[in-house]
C-alpha positions in Angstrom: -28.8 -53.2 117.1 -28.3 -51.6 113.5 -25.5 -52.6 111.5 -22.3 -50.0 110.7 -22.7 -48.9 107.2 -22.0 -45.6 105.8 -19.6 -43.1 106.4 -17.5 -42.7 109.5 -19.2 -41.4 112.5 -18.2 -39.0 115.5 -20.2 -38.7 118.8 -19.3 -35.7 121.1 -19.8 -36.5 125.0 -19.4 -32.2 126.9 -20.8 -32.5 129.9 -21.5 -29.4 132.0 -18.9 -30.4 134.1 -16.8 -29.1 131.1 -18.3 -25.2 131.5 -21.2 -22.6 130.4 -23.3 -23.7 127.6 -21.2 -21.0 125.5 -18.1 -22.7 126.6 -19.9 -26.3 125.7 -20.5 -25.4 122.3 -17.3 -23.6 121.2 -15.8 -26.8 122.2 -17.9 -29.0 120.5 -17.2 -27.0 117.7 -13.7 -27.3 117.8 -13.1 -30.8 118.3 -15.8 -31.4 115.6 -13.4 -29.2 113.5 -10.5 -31.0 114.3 -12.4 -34.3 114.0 -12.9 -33.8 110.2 -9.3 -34.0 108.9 -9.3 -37.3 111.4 -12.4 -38.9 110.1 -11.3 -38.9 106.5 -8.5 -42.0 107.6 -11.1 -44.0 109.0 -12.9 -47.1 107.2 -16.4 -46.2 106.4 -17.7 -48.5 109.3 -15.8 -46.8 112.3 -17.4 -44.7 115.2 -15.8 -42.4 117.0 -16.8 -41.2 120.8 -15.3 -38.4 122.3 -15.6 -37.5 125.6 -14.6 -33.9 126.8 -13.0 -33.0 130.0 -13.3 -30.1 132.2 -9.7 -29.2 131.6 -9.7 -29.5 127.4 -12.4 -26.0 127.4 -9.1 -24.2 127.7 -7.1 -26.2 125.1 -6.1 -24.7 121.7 -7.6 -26.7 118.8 -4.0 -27.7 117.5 -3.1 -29.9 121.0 -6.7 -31.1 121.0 -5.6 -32.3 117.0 -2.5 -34.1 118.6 -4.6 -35.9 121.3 -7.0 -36.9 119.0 -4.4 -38.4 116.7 -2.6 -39.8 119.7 -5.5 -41.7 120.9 -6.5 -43.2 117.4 -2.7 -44.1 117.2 -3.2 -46.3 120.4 -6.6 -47.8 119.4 -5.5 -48.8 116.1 -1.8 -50.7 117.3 -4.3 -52.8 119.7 -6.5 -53.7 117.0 -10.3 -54.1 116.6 -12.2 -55.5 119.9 -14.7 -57.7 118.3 
């Protein structure tokens, strides 16, 4: 296993589950979108997954922004799992 250096990192998980290949990639594209302003408050040895669901292709990029904040809220008040 490689060590975390570097800048923050973001992996996108949209399956086809989540819709066409268009609809795929316009999400990905979004949440990448709303990722950056995220990314920028995160130490430089942080990974970020994201996993889509079937119901977030229809979701406006400002809620999926409020999620995403949400759910870093709730990782960072447990703390780092090491």
């Amino acid at each position: 296993m490689r060590r975390a250096t570097g800048d923050p990192k973001l992996g996108l998980i949209v399956s086809r589950s989540v819709g066409s290949a268009v609809q795929r990639h316009g999400l990905s594209r979004r949440l990448r979108h709303v990722a950056r302003d995220v990314l920028a408050n995160l130490n430089d040895s942080e990974h970020i997954v994201i996993r889509a669901l079937p119901s977030s292709r229809e979701v406006v990029s400002a809620r999926l922004a409020e999620e995403l904040r949400a759910g870093l809220r709730r990782i960072q008040s447990v703390g780092p799992k090491r």
